[in-house]
Biopython code that builds the backbone (N, CA, C, O; Angstrom):
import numpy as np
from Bio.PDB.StructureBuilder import StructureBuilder

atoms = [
    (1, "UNK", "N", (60.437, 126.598, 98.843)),
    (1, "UNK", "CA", (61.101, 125.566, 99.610)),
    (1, "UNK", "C", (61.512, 126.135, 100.971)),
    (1, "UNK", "O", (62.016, 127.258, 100.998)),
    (2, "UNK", "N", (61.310, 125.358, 102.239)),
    (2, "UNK", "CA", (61.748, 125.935, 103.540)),
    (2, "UNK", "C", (62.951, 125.594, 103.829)),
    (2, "UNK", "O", (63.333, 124.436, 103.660)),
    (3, "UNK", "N", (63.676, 126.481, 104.276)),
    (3, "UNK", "CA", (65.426, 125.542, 104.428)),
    (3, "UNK", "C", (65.224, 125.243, 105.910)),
    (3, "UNK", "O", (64.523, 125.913, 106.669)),
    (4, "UNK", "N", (65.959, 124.102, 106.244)),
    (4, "UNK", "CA", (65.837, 123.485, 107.390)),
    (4, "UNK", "C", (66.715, 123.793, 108.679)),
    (4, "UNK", "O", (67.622, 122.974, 108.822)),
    (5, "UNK", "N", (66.680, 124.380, 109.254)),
    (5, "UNK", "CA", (68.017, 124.596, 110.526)),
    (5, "UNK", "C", (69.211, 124.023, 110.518)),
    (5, "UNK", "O", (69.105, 122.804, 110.648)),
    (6, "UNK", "N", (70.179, 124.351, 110.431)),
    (6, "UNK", "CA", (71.315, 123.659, 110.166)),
    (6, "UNK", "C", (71.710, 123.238, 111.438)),
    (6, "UNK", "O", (71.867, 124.213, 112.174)),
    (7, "UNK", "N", (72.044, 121.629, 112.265)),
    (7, "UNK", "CA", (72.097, 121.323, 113.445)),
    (7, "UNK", "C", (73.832, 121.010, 113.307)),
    (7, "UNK", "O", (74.521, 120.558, 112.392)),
    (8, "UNK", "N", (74.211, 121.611, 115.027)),
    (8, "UNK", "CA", (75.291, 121.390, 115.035)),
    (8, "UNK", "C", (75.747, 119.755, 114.947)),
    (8, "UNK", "O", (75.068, 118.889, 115.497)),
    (9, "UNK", "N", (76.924, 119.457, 114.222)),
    (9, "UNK", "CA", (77.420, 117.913, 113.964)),
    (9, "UNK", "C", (78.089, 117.889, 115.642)),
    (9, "UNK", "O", (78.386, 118.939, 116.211)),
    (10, "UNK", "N", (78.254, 116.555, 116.275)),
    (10, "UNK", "CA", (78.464, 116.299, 117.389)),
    (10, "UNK", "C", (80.288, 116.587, 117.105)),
    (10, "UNK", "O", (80.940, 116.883, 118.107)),
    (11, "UNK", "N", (80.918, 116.501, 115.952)),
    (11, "UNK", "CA", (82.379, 116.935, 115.542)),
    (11, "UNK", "C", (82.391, 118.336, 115.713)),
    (11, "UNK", "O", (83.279, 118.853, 116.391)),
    (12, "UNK", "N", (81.347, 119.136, 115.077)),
    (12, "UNK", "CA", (82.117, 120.618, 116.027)),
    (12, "UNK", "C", (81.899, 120.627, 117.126)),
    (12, "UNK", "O", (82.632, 121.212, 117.924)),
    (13, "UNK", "N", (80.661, 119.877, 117.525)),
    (13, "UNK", "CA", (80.481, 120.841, 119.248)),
    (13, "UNK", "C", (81.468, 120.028, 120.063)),
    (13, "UNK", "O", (81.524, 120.266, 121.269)),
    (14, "UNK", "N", (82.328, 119.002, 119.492)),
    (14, "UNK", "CA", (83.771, 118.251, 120.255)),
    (14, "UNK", "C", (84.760, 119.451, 119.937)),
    (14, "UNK", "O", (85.714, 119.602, 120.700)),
    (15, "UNK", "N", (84.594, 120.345, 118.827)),
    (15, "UNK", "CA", (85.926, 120.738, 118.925)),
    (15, "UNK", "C", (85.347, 122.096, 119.915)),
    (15, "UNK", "O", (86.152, 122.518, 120.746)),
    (16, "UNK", "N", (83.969, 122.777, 119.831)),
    (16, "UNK", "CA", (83.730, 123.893, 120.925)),
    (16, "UNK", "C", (83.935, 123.321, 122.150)),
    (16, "UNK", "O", (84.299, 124.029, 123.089)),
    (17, "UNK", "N", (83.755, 122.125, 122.286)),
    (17, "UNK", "CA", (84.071, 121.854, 123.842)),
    (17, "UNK", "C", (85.484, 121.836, 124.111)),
    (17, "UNK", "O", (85.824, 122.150, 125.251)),
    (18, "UNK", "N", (86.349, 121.536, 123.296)),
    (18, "UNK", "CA", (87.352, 121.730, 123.593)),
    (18, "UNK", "C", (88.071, 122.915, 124.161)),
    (18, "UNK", "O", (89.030, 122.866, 124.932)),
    (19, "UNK", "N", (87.326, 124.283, 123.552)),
    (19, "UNK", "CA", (87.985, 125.106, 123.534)),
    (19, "UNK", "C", (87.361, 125.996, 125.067)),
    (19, "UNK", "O", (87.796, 126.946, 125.717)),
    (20, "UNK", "N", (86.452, 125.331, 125.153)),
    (20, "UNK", "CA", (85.052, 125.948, 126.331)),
    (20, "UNK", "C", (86.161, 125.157, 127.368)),
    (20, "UNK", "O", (86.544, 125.958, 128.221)),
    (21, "UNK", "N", (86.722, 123.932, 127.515)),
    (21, "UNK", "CA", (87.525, 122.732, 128.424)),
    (21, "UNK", "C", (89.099, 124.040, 128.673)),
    (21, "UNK", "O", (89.352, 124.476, 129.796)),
    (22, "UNK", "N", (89.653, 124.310, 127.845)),
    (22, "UNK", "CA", (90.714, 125.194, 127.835)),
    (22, "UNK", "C", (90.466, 126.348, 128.793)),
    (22, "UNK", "O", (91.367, 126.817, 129.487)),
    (23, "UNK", "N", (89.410, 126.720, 128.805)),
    (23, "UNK", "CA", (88.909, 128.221, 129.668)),
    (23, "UNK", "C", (88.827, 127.575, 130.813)),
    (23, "UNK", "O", (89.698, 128.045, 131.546)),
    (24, "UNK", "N", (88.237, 126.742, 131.356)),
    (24, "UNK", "CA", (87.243, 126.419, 132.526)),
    (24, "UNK", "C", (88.971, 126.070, 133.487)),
    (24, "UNK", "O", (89.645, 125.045, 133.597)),
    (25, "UNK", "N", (89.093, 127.045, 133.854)),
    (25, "UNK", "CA", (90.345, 127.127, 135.147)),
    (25, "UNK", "C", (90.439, 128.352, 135.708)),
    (25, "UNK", "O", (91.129, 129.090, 135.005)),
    (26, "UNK", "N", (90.043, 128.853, 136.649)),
    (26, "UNK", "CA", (90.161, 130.381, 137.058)),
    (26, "UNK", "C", (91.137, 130.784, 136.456)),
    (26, "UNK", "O", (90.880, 131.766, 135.758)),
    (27, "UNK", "N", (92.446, 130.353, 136.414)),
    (27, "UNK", "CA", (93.910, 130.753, 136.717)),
    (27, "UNK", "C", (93.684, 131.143, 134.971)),
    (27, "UNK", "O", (93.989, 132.282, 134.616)),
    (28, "UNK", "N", (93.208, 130.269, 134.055)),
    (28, "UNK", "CA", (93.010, 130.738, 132.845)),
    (28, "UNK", "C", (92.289, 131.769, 132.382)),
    (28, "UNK", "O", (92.654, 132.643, 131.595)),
    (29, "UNK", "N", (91.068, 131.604, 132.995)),
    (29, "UNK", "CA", (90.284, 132.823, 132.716)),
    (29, "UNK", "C", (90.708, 134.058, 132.973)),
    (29, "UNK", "O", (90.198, 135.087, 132.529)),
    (30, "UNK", "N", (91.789, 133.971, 133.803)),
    (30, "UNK", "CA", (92.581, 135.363, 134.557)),
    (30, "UNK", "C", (92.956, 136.069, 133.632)),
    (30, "UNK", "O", (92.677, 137.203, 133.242)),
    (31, "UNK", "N", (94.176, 134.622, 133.051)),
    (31, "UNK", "CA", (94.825, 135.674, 131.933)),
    (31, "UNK", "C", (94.386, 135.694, 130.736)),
    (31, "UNK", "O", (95.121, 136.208, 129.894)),
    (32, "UNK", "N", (93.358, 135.264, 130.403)),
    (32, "UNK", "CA", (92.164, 135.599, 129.105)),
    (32, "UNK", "C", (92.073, 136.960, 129.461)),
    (32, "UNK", "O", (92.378, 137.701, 128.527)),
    (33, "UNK", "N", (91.618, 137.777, 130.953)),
    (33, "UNK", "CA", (91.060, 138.513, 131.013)),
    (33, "UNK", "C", (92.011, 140.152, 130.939)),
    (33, "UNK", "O", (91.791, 141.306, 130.570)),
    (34, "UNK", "N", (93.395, 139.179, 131.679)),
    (34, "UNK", "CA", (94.502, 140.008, 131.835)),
    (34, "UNK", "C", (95.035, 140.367, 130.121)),
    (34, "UNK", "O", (95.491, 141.501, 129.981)),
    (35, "UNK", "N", (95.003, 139.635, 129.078)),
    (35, "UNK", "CA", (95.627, 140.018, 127.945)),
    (35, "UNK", "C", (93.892, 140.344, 127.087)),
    (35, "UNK", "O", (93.951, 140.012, 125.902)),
    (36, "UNK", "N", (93.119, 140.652, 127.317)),
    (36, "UNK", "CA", (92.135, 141.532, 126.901)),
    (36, "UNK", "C", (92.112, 142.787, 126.614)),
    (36, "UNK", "O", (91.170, 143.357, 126.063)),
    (37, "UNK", "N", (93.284, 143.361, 127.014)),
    (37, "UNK", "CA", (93.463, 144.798, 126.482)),
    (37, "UNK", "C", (94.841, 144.650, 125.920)),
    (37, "UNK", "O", (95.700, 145.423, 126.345)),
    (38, "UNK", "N", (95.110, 143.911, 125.174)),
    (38, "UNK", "CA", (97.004, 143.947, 124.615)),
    (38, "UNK", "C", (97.814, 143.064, 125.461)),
    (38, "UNK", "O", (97.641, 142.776, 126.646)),
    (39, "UNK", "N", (98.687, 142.703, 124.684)),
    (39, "UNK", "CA", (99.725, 141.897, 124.964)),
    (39, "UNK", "C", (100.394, 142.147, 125.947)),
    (39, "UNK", "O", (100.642, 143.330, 126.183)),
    (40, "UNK", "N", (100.894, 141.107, 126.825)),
    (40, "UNK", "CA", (101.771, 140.974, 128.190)),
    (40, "UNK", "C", (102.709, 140.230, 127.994)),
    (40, "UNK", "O", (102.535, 139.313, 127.192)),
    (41, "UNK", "N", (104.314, 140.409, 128.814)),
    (41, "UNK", "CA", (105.342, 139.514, 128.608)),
    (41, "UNK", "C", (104.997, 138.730, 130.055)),
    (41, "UNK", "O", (104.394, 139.246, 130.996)),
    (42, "UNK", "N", (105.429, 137.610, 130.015)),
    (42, "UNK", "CA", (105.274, 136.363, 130.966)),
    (42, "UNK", "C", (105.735, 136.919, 132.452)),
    (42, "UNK", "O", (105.345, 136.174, 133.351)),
    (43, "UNK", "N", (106.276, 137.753, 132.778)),
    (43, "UNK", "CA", (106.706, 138.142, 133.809)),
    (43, "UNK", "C", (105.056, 138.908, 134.241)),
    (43, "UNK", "O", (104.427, 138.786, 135.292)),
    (44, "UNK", "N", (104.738, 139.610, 133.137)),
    (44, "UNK", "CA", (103.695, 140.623, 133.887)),
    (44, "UNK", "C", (102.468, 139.379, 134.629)),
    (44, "UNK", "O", (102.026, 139.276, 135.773)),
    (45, "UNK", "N", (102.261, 138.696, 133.559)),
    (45, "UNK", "CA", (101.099, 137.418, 133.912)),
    (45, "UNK", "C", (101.518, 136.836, 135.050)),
    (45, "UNK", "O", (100.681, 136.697, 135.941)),
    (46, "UNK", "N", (102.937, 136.355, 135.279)),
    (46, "UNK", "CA", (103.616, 135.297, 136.424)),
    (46, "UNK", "C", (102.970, 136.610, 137.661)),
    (46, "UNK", "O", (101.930, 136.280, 138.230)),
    (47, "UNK", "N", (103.370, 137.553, 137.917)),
    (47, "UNK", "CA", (103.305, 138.370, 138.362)),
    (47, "UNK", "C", (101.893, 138.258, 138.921)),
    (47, "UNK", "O", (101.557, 137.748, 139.989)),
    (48, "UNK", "N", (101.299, 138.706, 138.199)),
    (48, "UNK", "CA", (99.471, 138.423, 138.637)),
    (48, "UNK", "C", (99.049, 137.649, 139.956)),
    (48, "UNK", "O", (98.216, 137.905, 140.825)),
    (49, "UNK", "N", (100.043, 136.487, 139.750)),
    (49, "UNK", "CA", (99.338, 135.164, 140.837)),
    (49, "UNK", "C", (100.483, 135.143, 141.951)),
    (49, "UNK", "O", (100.203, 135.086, 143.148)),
    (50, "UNK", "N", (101.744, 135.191, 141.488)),
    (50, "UNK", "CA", (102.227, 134.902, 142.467)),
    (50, "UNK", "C", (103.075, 133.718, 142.549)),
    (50, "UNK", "O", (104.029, 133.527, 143.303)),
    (51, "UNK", "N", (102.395, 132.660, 141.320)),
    (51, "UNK", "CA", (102.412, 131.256, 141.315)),
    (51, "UNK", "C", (104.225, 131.226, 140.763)),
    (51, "UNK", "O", (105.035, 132.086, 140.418)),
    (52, "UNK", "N", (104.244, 129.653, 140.933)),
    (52, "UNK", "CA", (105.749, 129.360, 140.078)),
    (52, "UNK", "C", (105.605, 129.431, 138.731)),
    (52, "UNK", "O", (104.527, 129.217, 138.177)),
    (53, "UNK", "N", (106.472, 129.678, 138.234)),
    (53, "UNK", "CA", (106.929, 129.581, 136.364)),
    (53, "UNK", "C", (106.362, 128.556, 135.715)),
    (53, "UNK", "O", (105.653, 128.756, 134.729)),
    (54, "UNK", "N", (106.620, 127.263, 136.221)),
    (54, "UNK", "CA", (106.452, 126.407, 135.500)),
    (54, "UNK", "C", (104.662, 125.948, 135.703)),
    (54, "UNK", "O", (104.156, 125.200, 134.867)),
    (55, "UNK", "N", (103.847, 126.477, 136.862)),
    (55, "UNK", "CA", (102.541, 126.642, 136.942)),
    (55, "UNK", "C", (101.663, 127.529, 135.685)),
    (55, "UNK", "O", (100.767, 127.072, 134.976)),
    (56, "UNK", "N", (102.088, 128.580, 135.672)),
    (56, "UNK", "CA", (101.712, 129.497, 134.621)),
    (56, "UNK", "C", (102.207, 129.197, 133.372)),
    (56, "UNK", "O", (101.548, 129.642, 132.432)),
    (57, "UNK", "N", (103.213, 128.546, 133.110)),
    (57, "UNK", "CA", (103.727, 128.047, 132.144)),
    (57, "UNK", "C", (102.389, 127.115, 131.458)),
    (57, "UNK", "O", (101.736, 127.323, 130.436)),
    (58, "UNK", "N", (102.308, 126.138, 132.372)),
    (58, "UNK", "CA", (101.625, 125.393, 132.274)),
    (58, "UNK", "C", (100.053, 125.318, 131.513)),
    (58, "UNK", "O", (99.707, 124.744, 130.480)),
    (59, "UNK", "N", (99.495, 125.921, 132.219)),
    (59, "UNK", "CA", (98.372, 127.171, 131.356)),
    (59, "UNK", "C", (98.064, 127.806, 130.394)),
    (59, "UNK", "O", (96.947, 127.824, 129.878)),
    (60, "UNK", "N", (99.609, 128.762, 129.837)),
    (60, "UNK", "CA", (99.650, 129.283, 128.962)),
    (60, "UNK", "C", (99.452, 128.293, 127.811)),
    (60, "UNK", "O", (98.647, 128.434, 126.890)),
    (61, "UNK", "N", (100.468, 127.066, 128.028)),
    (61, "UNK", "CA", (99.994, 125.940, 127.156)),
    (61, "UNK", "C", (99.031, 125.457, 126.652)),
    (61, "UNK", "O", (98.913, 125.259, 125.442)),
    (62, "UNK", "N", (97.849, 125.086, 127.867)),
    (62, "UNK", "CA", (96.834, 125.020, 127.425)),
    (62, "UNK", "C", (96.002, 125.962, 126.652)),
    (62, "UNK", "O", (95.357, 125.652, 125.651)),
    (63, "UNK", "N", (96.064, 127.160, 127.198)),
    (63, "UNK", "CA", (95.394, 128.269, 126.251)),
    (63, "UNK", "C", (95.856, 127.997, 124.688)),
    (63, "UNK", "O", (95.143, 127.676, 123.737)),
    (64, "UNK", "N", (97.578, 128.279, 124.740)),
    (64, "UNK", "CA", (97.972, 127.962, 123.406)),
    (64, "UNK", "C", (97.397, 126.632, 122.402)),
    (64, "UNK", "O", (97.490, 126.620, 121.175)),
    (65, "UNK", "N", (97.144, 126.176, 122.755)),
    (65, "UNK", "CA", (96.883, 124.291, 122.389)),
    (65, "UNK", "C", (95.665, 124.749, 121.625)),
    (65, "UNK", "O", (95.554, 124.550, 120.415)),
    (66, "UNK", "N", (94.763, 125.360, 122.346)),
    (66, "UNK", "CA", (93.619, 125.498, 121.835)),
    (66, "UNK", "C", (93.396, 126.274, 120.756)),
    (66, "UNK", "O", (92.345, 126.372, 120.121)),
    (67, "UNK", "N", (94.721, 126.982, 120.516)),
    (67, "UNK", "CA", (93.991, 128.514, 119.622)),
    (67, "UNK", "C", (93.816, 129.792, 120.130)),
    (67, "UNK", "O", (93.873, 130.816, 119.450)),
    (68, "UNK", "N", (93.612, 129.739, 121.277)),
    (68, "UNK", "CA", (93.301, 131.115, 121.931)),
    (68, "UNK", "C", (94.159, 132.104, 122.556)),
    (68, "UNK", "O", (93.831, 133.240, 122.901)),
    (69, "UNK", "N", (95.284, 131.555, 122.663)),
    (69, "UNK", "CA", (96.896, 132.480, 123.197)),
    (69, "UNK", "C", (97.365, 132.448, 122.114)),
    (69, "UNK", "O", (96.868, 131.710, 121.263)),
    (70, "UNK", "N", (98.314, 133.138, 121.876)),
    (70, "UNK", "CA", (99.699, 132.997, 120.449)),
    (70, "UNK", "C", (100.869, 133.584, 121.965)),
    (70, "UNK", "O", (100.577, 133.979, 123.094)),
    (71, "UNK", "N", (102.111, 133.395, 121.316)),
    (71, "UNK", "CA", (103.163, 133.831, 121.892)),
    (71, "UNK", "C", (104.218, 134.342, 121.035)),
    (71, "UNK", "O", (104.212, 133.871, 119.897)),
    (72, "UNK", "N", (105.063, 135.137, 121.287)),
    (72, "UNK", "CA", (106.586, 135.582, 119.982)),
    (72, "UNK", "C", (107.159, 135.643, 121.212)),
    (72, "UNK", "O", (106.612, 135.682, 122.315)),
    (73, "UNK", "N", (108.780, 135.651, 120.805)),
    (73, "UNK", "CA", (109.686, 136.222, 121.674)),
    (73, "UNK", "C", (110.150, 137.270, 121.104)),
    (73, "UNK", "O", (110.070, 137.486, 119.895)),
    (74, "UNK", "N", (110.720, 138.072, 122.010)),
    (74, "UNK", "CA", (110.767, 139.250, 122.045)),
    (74, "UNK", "C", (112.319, 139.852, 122.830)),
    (74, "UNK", "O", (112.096, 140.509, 123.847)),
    (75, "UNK", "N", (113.587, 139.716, 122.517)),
    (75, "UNK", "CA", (114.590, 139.562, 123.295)),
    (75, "UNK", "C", (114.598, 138.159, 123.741)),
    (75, "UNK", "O", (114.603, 137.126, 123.073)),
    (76, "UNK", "N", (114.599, 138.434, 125.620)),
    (76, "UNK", "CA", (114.726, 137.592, 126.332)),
    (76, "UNK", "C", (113.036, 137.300, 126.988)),
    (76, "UNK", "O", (112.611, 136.480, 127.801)),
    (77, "UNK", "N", (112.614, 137.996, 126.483)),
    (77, "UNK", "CA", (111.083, 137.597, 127.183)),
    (77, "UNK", "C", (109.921, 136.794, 125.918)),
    (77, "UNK", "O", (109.766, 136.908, 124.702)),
    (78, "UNK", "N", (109.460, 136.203, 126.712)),
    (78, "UNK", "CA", (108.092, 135.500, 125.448)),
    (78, "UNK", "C", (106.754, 136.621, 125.893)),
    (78, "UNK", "O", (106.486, 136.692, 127.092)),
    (79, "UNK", "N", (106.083, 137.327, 125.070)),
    (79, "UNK", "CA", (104.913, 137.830, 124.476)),
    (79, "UNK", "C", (103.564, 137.132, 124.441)),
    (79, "UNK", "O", (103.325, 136.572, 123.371)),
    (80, "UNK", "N", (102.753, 137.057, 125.260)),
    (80, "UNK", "CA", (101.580, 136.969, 124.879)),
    (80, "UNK", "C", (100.589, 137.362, 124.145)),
    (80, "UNK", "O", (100.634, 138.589, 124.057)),
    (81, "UNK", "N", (99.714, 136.923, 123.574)),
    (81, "UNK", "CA", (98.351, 137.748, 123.020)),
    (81, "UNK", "C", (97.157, 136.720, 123.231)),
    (81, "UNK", "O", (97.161, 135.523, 123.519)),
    (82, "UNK", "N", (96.250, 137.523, 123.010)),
    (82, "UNK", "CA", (95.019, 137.019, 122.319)),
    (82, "UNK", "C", (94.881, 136.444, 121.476)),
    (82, "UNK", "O", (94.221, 137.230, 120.796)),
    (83, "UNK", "N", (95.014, 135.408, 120.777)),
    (83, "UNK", "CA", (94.882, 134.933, 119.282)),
    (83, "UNK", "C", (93.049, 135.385, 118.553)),
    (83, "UNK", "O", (92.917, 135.436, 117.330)),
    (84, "UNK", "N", (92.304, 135.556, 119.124)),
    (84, "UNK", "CA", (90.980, 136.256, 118.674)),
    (84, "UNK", "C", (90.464, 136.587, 119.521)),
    (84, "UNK", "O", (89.781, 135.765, 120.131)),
    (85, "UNK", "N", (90.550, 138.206, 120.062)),
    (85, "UNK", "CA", (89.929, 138.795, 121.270)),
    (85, "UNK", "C", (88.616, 138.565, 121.760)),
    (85, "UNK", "O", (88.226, 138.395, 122.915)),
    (86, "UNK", "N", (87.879, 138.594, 120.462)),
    (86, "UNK", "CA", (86.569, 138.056, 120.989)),
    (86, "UNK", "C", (85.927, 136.992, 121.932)),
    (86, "UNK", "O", (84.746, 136.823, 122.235)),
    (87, "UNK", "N", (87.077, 136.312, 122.312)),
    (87, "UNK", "CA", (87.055, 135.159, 123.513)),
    (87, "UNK", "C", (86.266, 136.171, 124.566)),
    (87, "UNK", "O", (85.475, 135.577, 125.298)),
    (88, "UNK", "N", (86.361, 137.660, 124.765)),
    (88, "UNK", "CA", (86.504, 138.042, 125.981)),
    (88, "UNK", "C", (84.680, 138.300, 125.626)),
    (88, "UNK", "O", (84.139, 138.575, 126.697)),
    (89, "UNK", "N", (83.919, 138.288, 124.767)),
    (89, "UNK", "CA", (82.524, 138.404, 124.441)),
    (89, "UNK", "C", (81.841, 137.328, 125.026)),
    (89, "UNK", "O", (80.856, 137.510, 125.741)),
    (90, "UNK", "N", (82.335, 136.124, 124.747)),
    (90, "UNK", "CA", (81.933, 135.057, 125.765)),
    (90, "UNK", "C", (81.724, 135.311, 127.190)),
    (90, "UNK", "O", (80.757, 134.851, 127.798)),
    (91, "UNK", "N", (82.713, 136.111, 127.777)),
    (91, "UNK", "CA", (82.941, 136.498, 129.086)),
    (91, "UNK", "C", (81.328, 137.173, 129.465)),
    (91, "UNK", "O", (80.745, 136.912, 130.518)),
    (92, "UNK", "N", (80.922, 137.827, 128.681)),
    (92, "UNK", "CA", (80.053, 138.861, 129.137)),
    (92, "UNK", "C", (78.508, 137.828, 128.428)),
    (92, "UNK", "O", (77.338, 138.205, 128.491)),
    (93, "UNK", "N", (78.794, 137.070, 128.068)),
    (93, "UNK", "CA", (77.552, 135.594, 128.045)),
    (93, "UNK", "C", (77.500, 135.334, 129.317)),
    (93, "UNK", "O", (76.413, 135.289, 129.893)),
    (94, "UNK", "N", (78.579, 135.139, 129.910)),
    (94, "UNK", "CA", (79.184, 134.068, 130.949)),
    (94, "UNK", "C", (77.866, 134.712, 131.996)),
    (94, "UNK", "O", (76.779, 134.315, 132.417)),
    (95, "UNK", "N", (78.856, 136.132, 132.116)),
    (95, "UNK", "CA", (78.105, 137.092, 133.130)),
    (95, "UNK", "C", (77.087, 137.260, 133.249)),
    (95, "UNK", "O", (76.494, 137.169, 134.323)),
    (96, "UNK", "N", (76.502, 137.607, 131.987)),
    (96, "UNK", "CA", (74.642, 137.513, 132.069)),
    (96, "UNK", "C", (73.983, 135.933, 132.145)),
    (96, "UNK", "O", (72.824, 135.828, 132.546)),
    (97, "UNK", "N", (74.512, 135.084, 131.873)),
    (97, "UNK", "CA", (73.996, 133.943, 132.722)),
    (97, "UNK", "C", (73.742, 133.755, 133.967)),
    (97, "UNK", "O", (72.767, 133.189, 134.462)),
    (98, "UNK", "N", (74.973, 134.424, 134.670)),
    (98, "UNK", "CA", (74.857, 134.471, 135.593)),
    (98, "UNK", "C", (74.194, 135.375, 136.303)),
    (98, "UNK", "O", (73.638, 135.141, 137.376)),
    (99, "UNK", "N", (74.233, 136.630, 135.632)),
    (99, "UNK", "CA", (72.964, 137.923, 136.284)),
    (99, "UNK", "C", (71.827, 137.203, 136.669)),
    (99, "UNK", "O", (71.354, 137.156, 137.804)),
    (100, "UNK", "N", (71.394, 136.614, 135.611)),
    (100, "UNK", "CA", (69.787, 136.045, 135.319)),
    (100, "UNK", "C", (69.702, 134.702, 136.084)),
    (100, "UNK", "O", (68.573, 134.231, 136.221)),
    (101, "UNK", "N", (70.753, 134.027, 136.598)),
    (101, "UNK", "CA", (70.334, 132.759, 137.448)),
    (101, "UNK", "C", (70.175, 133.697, 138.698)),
    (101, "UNK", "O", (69.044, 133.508, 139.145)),
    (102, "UNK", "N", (70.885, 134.683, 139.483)),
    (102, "UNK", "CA", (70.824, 135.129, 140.456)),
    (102, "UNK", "C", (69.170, 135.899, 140.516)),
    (102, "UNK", "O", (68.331, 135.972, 141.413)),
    (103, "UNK", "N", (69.209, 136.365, 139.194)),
    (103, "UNK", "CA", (67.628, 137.229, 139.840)),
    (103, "UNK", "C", (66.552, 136.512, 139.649)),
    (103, "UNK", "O", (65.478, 136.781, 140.188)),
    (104, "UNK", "N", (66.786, 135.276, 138.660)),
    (104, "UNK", "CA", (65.412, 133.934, 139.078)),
    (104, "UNK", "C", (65.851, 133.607, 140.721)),
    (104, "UNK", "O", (65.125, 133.912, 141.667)),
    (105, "UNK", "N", (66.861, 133.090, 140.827)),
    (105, "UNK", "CA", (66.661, 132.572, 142.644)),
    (105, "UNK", "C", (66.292, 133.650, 143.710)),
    (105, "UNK", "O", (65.911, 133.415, 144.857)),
    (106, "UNK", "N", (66.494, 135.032, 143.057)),
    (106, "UNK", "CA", (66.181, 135.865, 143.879)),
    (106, "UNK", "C", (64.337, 135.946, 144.221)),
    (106, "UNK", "O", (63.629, 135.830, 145.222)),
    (107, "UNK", "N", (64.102, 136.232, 142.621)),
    (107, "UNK", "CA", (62.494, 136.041, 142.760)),
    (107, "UNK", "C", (61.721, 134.858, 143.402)),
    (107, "UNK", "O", (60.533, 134.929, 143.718)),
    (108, "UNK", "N", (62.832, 133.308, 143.632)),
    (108, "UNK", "CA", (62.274, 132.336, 143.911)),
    (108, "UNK", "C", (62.190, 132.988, 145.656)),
    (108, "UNK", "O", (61.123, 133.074, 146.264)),
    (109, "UNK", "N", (63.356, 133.338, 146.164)),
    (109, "UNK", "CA", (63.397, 133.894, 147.752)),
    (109, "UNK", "C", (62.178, 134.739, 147.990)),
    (109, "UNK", "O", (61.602, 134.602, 149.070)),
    (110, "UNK", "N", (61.642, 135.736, 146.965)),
    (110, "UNK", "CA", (60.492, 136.776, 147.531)),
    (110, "UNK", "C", (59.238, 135.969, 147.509)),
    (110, "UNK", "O", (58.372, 136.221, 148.346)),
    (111, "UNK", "N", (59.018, 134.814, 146.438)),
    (111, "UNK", "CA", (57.940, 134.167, 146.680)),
    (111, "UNK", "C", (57.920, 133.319, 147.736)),
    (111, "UNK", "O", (56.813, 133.300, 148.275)),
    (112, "UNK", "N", (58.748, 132.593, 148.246)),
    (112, "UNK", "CA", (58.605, 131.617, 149.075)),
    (112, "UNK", "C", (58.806, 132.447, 150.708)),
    (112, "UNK", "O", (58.769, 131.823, 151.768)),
    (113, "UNK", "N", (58.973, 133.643, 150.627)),
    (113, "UNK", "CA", (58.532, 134.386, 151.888)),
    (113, "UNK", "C", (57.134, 134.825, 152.258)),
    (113, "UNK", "O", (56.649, 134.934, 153.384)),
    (114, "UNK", "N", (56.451, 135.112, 150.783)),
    (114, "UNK", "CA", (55.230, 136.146, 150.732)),
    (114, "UNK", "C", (54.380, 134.426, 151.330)),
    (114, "UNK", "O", (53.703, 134.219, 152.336)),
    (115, "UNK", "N", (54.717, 133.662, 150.436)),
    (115, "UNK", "CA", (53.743, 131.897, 150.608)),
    (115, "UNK", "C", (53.569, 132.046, 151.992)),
    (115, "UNK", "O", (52.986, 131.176, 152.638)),
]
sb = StructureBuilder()
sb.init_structure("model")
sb.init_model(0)
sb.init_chain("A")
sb.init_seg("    ")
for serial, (resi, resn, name, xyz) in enumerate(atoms, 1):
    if name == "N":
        sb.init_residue(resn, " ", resi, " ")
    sb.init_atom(name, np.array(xyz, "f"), 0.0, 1.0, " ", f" {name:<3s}", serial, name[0])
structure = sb.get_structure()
């Protein structure tokens, strides 16, 4: 018997988009990238941008919403993490997508000179 490919249901790839929708903000991807090596208290992240409290605040939310931040407090400060580091593996998809669109348009530039 051949088993058949298992196709994604349009219900998960709503909930991957969701979580793909959560990333897609520089300001997010920052601190995806910034708590990629261990946990940060909100000052270190606020810190990063520059931005107001309640901007970064803002963000963190969304990350959280999704699954992909956790937070504790800690004293007087709130704690960030990673909730599954592997978010940051995506990152390096991201990148080689992008390697490889740059060196197709590149090859498209050497042909349409040599033409």
């Amino acid at each position: 018997m051949v088993k058949r490919p298992t196709v994604l249901s349009f219900e998960e790839a709503e909930i991957r988009s969701s979580v793909i929708k959560a990333l897609a903000h520089p300001v997010r991807l920052i601190i995806v990238d910034l708590l990629k090596d261990g946990e940060k208290r909100f000052w270190e992240i606020k810190k990063a941008f520059g931005a107001d409290k309640s901007t970064i605040s803002k963000h963190l939310s969304v990350l959280k919403a999704a699954g992909i931040v956790s937070s504790r407090r800690h004293g007087g400060d709130m704690i960030y993490r990673l909730e599954v580091p592997c978010i940051v593996d995506f990152f390096a998809c991201v990148t080689a997508v992008i390697e490889n669109s740059v060196r197709r348009q590149a090859m498209c530039l050497c042909k349409d000179r040599r033409g």
